[in-house]
KEKE-3310 file (N, C-alpha, C; in steps of 0.2 Angstrom, whole numbers, plus 5000, padded with zeros to 4 digits):
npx = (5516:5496:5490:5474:5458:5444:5427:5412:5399:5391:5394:5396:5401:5411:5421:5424:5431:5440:5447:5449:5460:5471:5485:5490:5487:5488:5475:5462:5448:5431:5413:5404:5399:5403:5416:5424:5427:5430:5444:5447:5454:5462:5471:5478:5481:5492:5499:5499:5494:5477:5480:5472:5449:5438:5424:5406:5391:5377:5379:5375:5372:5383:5382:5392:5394:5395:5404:5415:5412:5416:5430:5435:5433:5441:5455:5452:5456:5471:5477:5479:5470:5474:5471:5475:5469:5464:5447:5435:5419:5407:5396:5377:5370:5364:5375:5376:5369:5378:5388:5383:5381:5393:5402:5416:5421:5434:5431:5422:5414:5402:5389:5389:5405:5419:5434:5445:5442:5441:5454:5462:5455:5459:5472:5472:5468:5480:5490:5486:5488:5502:5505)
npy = (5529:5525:5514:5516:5511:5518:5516:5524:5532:5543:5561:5569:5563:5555:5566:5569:5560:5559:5570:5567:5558:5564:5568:5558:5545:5540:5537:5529:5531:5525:5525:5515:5499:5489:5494:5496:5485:5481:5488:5484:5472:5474:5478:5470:5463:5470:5467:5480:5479:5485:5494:5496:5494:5506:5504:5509:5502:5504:5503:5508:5495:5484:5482:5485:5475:5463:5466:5465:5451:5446:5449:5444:5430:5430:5433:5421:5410:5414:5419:5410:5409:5423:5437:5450:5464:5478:5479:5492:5493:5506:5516:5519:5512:5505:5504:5492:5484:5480:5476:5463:5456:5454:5449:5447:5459:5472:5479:5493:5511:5523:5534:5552:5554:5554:5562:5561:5550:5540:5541:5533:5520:5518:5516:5509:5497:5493:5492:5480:5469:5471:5466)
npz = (5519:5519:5508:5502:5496:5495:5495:5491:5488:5491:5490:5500:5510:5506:5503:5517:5520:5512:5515:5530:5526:5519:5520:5524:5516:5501:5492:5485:5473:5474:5469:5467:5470:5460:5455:5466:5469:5458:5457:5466:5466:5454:5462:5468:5456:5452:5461:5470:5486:5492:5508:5516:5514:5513:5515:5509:5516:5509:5495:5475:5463:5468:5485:5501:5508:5499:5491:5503:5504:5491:5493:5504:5501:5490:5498:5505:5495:5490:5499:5509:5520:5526:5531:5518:5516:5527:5531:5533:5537:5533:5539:5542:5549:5566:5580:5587:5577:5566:5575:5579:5566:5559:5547:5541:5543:5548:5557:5560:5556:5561:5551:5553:5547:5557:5557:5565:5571:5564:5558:5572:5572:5561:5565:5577:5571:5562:5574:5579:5571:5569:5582)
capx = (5509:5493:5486:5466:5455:5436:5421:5406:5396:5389:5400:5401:5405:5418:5426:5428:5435:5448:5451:5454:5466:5476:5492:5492:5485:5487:5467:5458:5439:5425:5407:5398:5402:5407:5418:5426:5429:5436:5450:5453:5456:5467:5477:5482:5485:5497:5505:5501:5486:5477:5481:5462:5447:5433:5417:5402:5387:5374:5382:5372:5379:5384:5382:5394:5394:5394:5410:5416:5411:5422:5436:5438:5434:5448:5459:5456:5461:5476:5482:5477:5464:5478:5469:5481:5468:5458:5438:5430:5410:5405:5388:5374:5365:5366:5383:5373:5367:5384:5393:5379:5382:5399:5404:5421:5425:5439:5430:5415:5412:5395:5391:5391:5411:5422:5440:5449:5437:5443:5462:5460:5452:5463:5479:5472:5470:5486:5495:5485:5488:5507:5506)
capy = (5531:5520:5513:5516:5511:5522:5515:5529:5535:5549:5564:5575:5558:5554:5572:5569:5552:5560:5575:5565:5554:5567:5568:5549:5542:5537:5537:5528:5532:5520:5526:5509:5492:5485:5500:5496:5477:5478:5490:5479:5466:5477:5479:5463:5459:5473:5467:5484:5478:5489:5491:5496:5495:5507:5502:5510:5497:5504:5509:5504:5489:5478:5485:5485:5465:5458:5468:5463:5446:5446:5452:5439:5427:5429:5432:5414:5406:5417:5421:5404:5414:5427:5443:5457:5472:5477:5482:5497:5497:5513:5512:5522:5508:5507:5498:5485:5479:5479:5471:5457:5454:5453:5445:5447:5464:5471:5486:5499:5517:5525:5540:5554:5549:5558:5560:5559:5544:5534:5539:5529:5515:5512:5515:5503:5490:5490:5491:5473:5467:5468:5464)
capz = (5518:5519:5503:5506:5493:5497:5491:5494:5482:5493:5488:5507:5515:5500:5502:5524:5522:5509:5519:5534:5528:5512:5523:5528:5512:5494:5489:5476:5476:5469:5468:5465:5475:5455:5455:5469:5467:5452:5458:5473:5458:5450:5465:5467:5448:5449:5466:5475:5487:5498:5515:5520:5511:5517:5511:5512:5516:5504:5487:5467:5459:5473:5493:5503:5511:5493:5488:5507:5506:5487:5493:5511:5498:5484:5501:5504:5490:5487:5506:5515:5526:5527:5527:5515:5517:5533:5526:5539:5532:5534:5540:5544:5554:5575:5580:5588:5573:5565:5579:5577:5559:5558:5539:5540:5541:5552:5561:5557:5557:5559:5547:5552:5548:5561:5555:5571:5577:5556:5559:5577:5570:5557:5568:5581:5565:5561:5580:5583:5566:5573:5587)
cpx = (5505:5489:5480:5462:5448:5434:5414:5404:5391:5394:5402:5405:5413:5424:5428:5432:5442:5450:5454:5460:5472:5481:5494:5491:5484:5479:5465:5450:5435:5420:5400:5403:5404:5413:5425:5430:5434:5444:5454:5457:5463:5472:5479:5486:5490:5502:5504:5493:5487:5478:5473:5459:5442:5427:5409:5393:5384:5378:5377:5377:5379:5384:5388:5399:5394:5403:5416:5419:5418:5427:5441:5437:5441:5452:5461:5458:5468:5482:5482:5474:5469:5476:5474:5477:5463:5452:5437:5425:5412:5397:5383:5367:5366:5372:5379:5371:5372:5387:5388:5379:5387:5399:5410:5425:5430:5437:5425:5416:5405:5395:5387:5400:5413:5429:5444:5449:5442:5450:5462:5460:5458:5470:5478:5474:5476:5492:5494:5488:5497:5508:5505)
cpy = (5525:5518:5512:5512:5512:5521:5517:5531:5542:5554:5566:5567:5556:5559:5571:5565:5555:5566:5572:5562:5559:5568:5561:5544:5543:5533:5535:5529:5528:5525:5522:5505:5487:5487:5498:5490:5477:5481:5489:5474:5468:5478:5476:5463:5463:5473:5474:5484:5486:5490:5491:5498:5498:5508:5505:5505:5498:5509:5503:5500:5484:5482:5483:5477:5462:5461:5464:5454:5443:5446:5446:5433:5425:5432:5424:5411:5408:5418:5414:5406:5420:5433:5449:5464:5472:5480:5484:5497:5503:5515:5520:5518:5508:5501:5492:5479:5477:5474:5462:5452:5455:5449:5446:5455:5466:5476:5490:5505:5520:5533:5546:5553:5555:5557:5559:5550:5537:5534:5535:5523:5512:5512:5510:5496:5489:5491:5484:5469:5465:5465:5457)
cpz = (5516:5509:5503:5497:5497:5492:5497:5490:5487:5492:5495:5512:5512:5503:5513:5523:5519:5511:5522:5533:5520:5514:5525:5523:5506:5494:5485:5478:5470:5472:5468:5468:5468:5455:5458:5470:5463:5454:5464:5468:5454:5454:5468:5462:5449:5455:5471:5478:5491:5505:5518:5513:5515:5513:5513:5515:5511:5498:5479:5466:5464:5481:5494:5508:5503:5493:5495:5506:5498:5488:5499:5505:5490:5490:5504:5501:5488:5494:5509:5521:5528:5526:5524:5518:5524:5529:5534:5534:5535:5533:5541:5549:5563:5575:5584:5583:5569:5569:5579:5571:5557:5551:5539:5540:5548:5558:5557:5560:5556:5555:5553:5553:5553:5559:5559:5573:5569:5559:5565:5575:5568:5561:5573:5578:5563:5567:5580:5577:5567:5577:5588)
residu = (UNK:UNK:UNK:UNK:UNK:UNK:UNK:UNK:UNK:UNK:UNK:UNK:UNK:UNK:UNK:UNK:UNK:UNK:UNK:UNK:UNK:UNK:UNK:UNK:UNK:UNK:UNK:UNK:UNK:UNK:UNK:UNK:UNK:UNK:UNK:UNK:UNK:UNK:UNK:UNK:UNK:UNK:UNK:UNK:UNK:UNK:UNK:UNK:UNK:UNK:UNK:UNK:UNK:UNK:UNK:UNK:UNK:UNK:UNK:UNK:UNK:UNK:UNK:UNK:UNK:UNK:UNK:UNK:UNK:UNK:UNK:UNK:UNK:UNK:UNK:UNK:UNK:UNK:UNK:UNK:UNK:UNK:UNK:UNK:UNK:UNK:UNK:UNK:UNK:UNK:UNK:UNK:UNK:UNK:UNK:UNK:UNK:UNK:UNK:UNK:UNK:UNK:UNK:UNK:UNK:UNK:UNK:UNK:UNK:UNK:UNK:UNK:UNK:UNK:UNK:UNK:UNK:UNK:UNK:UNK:UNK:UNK:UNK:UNK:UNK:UNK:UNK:UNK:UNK:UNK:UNK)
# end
């Protein structure tokens, strides 16, 4: 089972993302981009990282790229560029402007979320990730 950590503060988007994945994934859910941070933080300190973070771009507190940009950076100092969690944002901008603006994340999804299209995703990111 995947260990997701979901940060969304829209609640119908919140409730697909944890439909889609409640037979494939152990779920933590943030609300706020502090929210979400800290409980990435918290799961390190306790040794159980996330496998995926899905982030939503706009969330109060801290967006989406600030929480991102947190998380690649307390993986370099601790992995040696070695990324531990893949980050899907979760957008509702055009993937053009996404794929332009890359900051580190592993892959995007536009909203409205599709659960088929999410499970994909993240099985792609973790066949290459083997491979």
């Amino acid at each position: 089972m995947w260990k997701v950590l979901v940060a969304e503060d829209d609640i119908e988007n919140r409730r697909i993302v944890l439909d889609a994945l409640k037979n494939i994934a152990e779920c933590v859910t943030a609300t706020t981009g502090k929210e979400a941070l800290e409980l990435y933080q918290k799961s390190r300190k306790t040794k159980t990282p996330f496998d995926f973070a899905l982030l939503d771009v706009t969330m109060p507190e801290m967006d989406g790229f600030e929480v991102l940009k947190a998380i690649r950076q307390e993986e370099e100092k601790s992995f040696h560029r070695k990324r531990e969690t893949m980050v899907i944002m979760i957008t509702a901008y055009r993937d053009s402007l996404m794929e332009k603006y890359n900051m580190g994340w592993d892959d995007f999804i536009t909203k409205p979320v599709e659960s088929s299209l999410l499970i994909n995703h993240m099985k792609n990111l973790l066949l290459s990730r083997s491979s």
